[in-house]
C-alpha positions, 0 to 999 in steps of 0.5 A, spaced: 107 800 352 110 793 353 105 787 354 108 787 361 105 794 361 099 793 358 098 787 364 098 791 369 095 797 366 088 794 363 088 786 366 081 785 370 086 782 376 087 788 377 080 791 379 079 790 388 072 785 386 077 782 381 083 780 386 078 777 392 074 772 387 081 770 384 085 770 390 078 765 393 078 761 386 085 761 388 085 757 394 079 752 393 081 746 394 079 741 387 073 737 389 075 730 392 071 724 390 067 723 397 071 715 397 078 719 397 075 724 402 072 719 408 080 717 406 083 722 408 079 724 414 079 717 418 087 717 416 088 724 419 083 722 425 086 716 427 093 718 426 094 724 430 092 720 436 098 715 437 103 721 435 100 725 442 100 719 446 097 719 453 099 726 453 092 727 451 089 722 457 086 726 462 089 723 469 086 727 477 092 726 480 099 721 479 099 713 479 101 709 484 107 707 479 109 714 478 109 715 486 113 709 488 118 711 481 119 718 484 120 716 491 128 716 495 130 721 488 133 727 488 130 732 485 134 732 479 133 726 479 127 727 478 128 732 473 125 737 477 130 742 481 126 744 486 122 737 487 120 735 494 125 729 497 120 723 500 119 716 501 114 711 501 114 706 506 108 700 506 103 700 511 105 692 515 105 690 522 110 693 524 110 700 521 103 700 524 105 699 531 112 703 530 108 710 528 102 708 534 108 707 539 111 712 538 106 718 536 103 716 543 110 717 547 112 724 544 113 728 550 117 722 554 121 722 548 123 728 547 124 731 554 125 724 559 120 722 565 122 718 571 122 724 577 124 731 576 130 732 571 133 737 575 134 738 584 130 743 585 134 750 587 133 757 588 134 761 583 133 770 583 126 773 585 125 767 590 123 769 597 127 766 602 127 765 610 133 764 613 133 763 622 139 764 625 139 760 632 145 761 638 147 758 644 148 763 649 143 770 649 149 774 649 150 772 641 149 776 635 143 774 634 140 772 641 137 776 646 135 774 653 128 773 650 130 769 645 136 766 642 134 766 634 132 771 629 128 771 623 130 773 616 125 773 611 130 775 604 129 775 597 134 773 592 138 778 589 139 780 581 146 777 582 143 771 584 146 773 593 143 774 599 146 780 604 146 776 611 148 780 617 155 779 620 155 773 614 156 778 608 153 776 600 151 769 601 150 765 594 142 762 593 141 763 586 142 756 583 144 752 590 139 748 595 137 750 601 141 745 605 148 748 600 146 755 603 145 753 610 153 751 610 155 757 606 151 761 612 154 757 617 160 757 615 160 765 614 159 765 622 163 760 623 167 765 630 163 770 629 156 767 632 156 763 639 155 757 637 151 758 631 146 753 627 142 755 620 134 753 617 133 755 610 125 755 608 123 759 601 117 762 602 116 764 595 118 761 588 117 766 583 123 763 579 120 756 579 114 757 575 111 755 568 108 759 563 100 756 561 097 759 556 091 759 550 085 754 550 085 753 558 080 757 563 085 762 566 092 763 563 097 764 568 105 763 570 104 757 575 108 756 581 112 750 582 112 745 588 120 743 590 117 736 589 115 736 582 109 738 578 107 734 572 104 738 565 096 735 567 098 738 574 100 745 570 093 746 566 090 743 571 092 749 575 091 754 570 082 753 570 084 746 566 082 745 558 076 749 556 074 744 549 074 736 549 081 733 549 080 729 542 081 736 540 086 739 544 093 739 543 098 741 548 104 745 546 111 745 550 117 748 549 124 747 553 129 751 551 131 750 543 125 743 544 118 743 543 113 738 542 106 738 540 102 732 543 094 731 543 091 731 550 088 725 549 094 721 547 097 725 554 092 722 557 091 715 555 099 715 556 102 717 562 108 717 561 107 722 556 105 726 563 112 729 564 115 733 570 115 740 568 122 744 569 121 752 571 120 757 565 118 751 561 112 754 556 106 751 555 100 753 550 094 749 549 090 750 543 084 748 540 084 744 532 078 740 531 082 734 527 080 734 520 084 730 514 084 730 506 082 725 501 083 726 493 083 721 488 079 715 486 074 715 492 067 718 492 068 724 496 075 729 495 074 733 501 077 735 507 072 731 512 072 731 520 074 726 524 069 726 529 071 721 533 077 720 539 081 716 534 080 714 527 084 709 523 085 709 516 079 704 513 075 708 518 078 714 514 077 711 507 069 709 509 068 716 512 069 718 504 065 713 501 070 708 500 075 707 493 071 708 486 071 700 484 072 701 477 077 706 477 081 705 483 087 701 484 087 697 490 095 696 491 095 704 491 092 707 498 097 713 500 098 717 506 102 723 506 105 725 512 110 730 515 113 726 520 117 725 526 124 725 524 125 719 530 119 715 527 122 717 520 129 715 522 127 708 525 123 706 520 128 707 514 134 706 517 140 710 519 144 710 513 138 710 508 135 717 512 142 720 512 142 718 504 135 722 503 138 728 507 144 728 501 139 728 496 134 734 500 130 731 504 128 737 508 123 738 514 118 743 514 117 749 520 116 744 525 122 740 524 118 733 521 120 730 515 115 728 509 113 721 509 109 717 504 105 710 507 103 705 502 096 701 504 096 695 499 089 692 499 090 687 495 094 683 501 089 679 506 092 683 513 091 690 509 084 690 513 088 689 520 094 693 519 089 699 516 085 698 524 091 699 527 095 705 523 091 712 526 090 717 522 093 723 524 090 731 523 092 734 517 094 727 513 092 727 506 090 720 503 091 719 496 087 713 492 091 713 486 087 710 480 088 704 476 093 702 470 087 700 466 083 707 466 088 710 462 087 705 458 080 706 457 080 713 456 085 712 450 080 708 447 075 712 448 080 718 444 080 713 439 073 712 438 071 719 437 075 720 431 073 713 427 065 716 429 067 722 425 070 717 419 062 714 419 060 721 419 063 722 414 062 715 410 054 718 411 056 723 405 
């Protein structure tokens, strides 16, 4: 038997007890000098910190450096495919007074005022009476005890009204004085000398559609003179909460807007004139916003008041956190009217943001970010008269020099393990 044989037959590594000591005794480190030791721990300790970076700094939320980086990119530009496309814009006298002007004027910008946007007309289902006058008692429509008939009539689904003698008469989409013509005209040789009144007597397709919070939803007549939208709820029984939490809802076709009633209200030119089939929706949503960040509460809190503006909003959350908070950083995130949008970036600059992806959401408003910079002496002016809006979400980044800070305090833990160590 060959000694390499013989080694592997009868050496005692060979035993199970034997293998698991040797593999132990093995794989023990030599023991180190406690100087060389303390070495090597605060090398290791105090090295692996600068190779991670501020990867390991803990952050609630981007900076304000970060936030103003990504604005006006793309998302590939943003390195990230399927980023959301924004921009910011600061919060001065203008902006301000821009967005407060045209939140109040929404409905008066979307659909007009200044009277009736149509002549009233007749239209199908309506109920019409037509009387029909002669000179002599021997005519068509005369009889020695009168020398006049009266039709009451309804408008057809074709949109005609059959009259004696005269034949389908056009009402639907005509006024009374155009159908008054048309039927004297049909009779024109027919009746002795004959002369028309037209007078509707129920206008069942001139009505307007109110539903939701109001105190008895219904479809609502419509004078020919023109109603109102106040004039409209106040006929379907009125609002049934208070009007700093109601919102009103009005569709025209393809067009809708949403304005609070409160606003409508205070701006009467927001009180537009109601067109038939427009639909009406009032609905209750108490006004509540969202603060994150460096504040002292990140919740969502109420308005509780007819108006908030956004130095009122950040006191009702406690006020920014003066260690850790940046004053140039208050930020309000917003989806946005494209007209408030596009005046405010401009033109060229909205159609650029577009091209790069700029989409709006369901309700056909853009992303926006306003930027409050405390550090400017009108910020506590301009934060009066910028209003918050419901659903608004404002952001408190923190300030540079907290990461700063946290990056020290990675640092130290380590070196207070080296003097852990050194006390070996």
């Amino acid at each position: 038997m060959n000694s390499s044989s013989q080694h592997r037959a009868g050496s005692p590594h060979d035993r199970p007890g034997d293998l698991r000591s040797a593999a132990i005794r093995d794989a023990a480190p030599a023991k180190l000098p406690s100087s060389r030791l303390r070495t090597k721990v605060l090398a290791l300790c105090v090295g692996v910190v600068p190779l991670v970076g501020c990867q390991v700094v803990p952050g609630a939320g981007p900076d304000a450096s970060t936030i103003l980086a990504a604005s006006g990119k793309s998302g590939p530009e943003q390195h990230r495919s399927n980023a959301a496309v924004f921009d910011v814009v600061d919060i001065d006298g203008y902006s301000a007074r821009l967005v407060a002007d045209y939140s109040s004027q929404i409905f008066s910008n979307r659909f007009g005022i200044g009277g009736p946007l149509n002549t009233a007309v007749f239209g199908v289902g309506d109920r019409v009476r037509v009387i029909i006058f002669e000179a002599s008692d021997t005519g068509l429509f005369s009889t020695k005890a009168s020398k006049q008939m009266s039709l009451d009539l309804e408008v057809q689904p074709d949109g005609n009204v059959p009259i004696p003698y005269a034949g389908l008469i056009r009402f639907a989409g005509r006024t009374s004085e155009q159908t008054r013509k048309s039927i004297l005209a049909a009779l024109r040789g027919k009746a002795v000398e004959p002369d028309v009144i037209v007078t509707s007597l129920g206008t069942d397709s001139r009505v307007a559609t109110v539903t939701g919070s109001v105190k008895a939803s219904a479809q609502v007549p419509l004078n020919l003179n023109g109603n109102r939208l106040m004039d409209v709820i106040a006929k379907a029984g009125g609002p049934v909460d208070p009007p700093y939490e109601t919102y009103v809802t009005l569709t025209r076709g393809t067009r809708t807007a949403t304005a609070l009633m409160k606003t409508i209200i205070e701006s009467p030119t927001n009180n537009v004139f109601i067109q038939p089939n427009d639909q009406i929706f009032v609905s209750h949503d108490p006004r509540t916003f969202t603060m994150l960040g460096q504040t002292a509460s990140n919740n969502r809190i109420a308005f509780g008041a007819n108006d908030l503006n956004l130095l009122e909003a950040m006191a009702l959350a406690g006020g920014g956190n003066d260690r850790n908070v940046s004053a140039s950083g208050f930020f309000v995130f917003r989806y946005e009217e494209e007209g408030i949008v596009r005046t405010l970036l401009g033109g060229k600059r909205f159609d650029e943001l577009v091209s790069k992806g700029l989409t709006p959401n369901k309700d056909g408003k853009y992303p926006i970010v306003y930027r409050l910079d405390m550090n400017r002496p009108d910020s506590l002016v301009n934060g009066q008269t910028f209003q918050v809006k419901n659903r608004d979400v404002i952001y408190a980044s923190r300030h540079p020099a907290v990461e700063l800070q946290y990056f020290l305090s990675l640092v130290a833990q380590p070196l207070n393990v080296a003097r852990g160590v050194s006390s070996f």
